[in-house]
Backbone as CSV, one residue per row, in Angstrom:
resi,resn,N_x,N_y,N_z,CA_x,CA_y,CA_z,C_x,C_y,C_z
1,UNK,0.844,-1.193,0.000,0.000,0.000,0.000,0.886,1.252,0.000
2,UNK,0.421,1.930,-1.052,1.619,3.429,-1.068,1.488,3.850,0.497
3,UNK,0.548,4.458,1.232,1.081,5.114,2.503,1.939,4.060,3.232
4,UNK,2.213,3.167,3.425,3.270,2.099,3.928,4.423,2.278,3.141
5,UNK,4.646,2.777,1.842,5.802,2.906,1.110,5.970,4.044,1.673
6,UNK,5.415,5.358,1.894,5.461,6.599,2.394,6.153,6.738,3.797
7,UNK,5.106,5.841,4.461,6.184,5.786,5.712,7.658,5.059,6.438
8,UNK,7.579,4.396,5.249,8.741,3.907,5.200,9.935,4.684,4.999
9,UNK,9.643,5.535,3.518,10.171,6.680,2.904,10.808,7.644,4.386
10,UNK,9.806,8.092,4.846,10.449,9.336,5.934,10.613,8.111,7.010
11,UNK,11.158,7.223,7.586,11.597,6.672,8.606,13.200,7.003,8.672
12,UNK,13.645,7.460,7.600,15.261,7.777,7.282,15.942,8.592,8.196
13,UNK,17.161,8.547,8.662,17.765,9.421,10.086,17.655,10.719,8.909
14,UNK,17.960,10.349,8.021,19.023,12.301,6.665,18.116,11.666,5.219
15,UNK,18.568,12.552,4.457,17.301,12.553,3.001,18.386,13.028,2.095
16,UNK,18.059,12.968,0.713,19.225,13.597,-0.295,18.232,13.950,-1.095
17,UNK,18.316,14.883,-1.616,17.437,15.234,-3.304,18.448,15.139,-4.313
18,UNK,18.324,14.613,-5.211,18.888,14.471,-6.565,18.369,15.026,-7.661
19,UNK,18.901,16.164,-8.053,18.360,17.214,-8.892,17.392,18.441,-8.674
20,UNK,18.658,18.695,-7.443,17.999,19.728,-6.848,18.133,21.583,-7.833
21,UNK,17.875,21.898,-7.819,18.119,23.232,-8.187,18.252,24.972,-7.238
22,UNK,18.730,25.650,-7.826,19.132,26.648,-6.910,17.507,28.228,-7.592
23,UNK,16.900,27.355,-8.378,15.931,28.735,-9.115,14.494,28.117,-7.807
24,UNK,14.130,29.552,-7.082,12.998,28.933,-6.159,11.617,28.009,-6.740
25,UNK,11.797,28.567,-7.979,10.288,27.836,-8.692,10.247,26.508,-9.192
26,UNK,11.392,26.084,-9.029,11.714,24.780,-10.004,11.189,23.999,-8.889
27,UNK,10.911,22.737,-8.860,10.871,21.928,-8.271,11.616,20.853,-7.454
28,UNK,13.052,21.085,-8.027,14.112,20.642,-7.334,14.621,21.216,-6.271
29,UNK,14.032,22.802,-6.336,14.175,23.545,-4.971,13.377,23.324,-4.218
30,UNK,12.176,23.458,-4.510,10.877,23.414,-3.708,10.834,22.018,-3.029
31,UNK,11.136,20.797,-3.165,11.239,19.776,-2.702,12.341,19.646,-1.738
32,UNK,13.525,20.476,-2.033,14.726,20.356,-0.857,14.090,21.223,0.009
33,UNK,13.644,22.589,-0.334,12.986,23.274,0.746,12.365,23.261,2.289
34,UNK,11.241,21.445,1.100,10.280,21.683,2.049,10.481,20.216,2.676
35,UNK,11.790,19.358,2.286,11.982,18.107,3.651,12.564,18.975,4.212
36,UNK,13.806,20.073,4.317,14.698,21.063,5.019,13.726,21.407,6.053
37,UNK,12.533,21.853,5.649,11.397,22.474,6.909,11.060,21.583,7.632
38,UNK,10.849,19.896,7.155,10.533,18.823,8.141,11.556,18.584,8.691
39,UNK,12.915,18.176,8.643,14.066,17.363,8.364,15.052,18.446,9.099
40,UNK,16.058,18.003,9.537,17.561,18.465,9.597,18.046,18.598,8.924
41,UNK,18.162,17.055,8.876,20.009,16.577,7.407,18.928,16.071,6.351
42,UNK,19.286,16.799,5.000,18.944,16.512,3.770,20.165,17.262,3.000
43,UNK,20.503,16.683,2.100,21.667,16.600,1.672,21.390,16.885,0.212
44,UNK,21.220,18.317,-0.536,21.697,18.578,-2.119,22.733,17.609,-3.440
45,UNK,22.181,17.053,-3.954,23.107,16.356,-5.065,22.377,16.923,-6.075
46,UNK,23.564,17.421,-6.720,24.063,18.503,-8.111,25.223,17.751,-8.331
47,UNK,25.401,17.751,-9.925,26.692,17.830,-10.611,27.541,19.016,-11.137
48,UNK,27.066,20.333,-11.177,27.618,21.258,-11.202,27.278,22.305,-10.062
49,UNK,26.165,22.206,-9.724,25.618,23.587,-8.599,26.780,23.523,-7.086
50,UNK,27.288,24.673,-6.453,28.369,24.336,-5.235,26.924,24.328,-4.393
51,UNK,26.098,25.489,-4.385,25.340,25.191,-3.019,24.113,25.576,-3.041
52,UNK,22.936,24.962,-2.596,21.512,25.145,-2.323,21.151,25.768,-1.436
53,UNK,20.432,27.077,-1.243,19.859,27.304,0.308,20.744,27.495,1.244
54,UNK,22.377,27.849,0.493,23.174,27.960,1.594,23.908,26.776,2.014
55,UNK,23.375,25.548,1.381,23.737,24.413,1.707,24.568,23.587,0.524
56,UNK,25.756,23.071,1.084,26.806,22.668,-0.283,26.639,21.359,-0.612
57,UNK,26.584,21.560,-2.010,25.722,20.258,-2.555,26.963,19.353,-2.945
58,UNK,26.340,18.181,-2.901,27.282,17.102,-2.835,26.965,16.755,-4.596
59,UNK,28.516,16.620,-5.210,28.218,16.360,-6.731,27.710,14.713,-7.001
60,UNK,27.570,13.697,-6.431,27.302,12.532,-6.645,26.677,11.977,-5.243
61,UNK,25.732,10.733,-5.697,25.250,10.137,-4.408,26.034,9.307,-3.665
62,UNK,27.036,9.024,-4.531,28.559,8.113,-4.166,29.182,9.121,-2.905
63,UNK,28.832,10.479,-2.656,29.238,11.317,-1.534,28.378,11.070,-0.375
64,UNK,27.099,10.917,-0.284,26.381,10.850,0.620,26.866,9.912,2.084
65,UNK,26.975,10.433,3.197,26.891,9.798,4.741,26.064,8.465,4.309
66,UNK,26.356,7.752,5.379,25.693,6.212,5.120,24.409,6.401,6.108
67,UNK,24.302,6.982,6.607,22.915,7.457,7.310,21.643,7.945,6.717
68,UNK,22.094,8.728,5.239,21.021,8.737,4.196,20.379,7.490,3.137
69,UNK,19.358,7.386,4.288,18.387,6.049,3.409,17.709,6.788,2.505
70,UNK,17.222,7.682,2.429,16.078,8.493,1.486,16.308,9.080,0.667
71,UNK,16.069,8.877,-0.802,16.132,10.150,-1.570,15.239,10.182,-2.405
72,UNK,15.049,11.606,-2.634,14.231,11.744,-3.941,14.828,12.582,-4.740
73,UNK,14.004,12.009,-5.637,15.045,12.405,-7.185,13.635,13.042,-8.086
74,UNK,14.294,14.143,-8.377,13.704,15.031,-9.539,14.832,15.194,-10.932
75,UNK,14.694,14.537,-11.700,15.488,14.274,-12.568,14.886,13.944,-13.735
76,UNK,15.461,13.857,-15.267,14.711,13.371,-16.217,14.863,11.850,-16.066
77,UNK,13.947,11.233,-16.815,13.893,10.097,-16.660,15.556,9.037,-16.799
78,UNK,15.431,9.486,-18.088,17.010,8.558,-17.999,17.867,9.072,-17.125
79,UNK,18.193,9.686,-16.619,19.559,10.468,-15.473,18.235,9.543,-13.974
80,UNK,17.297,9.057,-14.178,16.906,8.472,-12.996,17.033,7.003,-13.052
81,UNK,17.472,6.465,-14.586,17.725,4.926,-14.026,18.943,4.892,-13.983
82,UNK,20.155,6.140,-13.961,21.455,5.547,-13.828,21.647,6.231,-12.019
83,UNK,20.760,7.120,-11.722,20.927,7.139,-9.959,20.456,6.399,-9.427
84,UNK,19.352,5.201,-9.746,19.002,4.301,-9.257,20.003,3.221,-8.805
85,UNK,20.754,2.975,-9.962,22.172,2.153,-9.750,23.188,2.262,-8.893
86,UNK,23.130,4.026,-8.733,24.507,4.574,-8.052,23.789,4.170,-6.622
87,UNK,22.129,4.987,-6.367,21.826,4.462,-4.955,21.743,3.275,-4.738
88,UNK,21.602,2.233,-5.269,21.940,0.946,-4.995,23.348,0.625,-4.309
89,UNK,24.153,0.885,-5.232,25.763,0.736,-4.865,25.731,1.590,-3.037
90,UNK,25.549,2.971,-2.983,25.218,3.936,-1.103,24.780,3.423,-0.869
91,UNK,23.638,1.632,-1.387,22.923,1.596,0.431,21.534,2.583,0.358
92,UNK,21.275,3.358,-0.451,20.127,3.459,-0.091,18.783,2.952,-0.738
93,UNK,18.038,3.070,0.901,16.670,1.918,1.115,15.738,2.344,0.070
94,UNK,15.504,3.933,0.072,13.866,4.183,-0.578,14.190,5.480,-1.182
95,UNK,13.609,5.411,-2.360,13.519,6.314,-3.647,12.059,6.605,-4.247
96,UNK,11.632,7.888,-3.903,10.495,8.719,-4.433,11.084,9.105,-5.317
97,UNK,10.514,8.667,-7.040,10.532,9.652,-7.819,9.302,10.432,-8.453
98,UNK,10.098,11.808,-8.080,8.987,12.788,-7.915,8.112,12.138,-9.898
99,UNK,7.024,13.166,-9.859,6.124,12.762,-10.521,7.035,13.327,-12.062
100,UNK,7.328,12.641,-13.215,8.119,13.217,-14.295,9.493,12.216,-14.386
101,UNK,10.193,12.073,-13.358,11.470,11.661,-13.077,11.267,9.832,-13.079
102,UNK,10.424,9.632,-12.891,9.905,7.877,-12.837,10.275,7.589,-14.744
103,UNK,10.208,6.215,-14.398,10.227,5.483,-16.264,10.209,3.734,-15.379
104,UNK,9.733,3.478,-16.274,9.593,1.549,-15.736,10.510,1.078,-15.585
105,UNK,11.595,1.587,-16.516,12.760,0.972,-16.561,13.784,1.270,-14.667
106,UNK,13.554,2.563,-13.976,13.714,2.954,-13.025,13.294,2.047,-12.211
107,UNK,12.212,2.101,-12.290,11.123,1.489,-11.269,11.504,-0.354,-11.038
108,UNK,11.803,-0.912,-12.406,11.976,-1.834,-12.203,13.342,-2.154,-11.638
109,UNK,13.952,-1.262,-11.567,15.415,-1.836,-11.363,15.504,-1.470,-9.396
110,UNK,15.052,-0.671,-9.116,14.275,-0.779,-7.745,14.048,-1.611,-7.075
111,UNK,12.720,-2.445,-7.726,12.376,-3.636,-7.663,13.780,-4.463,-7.716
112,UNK,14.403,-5.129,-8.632,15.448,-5.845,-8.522,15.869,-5.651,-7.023
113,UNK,16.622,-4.498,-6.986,17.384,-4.014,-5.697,16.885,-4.285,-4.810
114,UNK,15.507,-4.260,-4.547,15.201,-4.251,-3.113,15.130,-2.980,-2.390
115,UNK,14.936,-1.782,-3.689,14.768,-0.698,-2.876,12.998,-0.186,-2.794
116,UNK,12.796,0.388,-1.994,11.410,0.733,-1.541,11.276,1.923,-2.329
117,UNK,10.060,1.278,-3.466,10.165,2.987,-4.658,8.712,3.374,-4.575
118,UNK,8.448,4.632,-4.679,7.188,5.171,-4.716,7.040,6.392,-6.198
119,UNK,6.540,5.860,-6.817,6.252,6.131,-8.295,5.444,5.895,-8.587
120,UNK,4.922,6.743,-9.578,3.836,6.753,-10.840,2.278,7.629,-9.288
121,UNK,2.775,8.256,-8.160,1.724,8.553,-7.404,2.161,10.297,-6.804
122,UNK,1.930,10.836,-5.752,1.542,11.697,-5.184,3.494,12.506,-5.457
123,UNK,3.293,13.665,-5.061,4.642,14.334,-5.287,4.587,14.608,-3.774
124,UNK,6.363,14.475,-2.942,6.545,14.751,-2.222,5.709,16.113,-1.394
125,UNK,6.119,17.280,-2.329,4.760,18.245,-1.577,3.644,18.194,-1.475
126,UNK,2.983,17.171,-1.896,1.729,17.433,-1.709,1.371,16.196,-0.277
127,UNK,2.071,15.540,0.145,2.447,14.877,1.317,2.402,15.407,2.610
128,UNK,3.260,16.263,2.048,3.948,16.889,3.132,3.221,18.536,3.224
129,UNK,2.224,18.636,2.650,1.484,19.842,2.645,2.159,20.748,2.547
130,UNK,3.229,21.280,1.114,4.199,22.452,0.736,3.485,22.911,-0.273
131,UNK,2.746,24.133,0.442,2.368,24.897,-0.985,2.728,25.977,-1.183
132,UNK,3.404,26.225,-2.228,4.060,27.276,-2.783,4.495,28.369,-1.835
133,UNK,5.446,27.831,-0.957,6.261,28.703,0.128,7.215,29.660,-0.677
């Protein structure tokens, strides 16, 4: 049942967004934003951006603390089945991809892994009741 994938999702000590952005309207911001408002440690992954919100983004998920089970990824589809792989390799448990960033091919490789994916349903903000802060 997705809310059991959901709560699974935020059971994580730290969080990472993957494809985060530094423009407030995009959605890669708005999603780091608004676990940052729930959350402590959530952790920016960019390949070129130095820092989010003040906060210095880590260029790969291969950087991430081993304490980050969670991420979500706002990404195009293909750049989301090759972070699927990389989070496999970190160890991490559960991957929301936001609504856009999903493809079957993602999803299924999830599945393989054994990671806890929540796709093809609700976008992190609207979860977490972030509206247009």
């Amino acid at each position: 049942m997705m809310s059991d994938l959901i709560k699974t999702f935020f059971s994580s000590a730290a969080y990472a967004v993957a494809g985060v952005s530094a423009n407030p309207e995009k959605y890669g911001n708005k999603v780091f934003r608004c676990l940052l408002s729930h959350y402590t440690k959530v952790y920016p992954i960019h390949p070129v951006l130095k820092e989010v919100e003040g906060i210095s983004c880590l260029q790969s998920i291969s950087e991430l603390p081993i304490n980050v089970e969670s991420l979500s990824i706002i990404t195009p589809a293909i750049v989301t089945e090759k972070l699927v792989d990389e989070a496999y390799k970190q160890g991490i448990k559960n991957i929301w991809m936001q609504p856009g960033a999903e493809s079957q091919t993602a999803i299924h490789k999830c599945h393989q892994y054994g990671i806890n994916v929540i796709a093809g349903g609700p976008c992190i903000l609207v979860k977490l009741g972030w509206f247009d802060h």
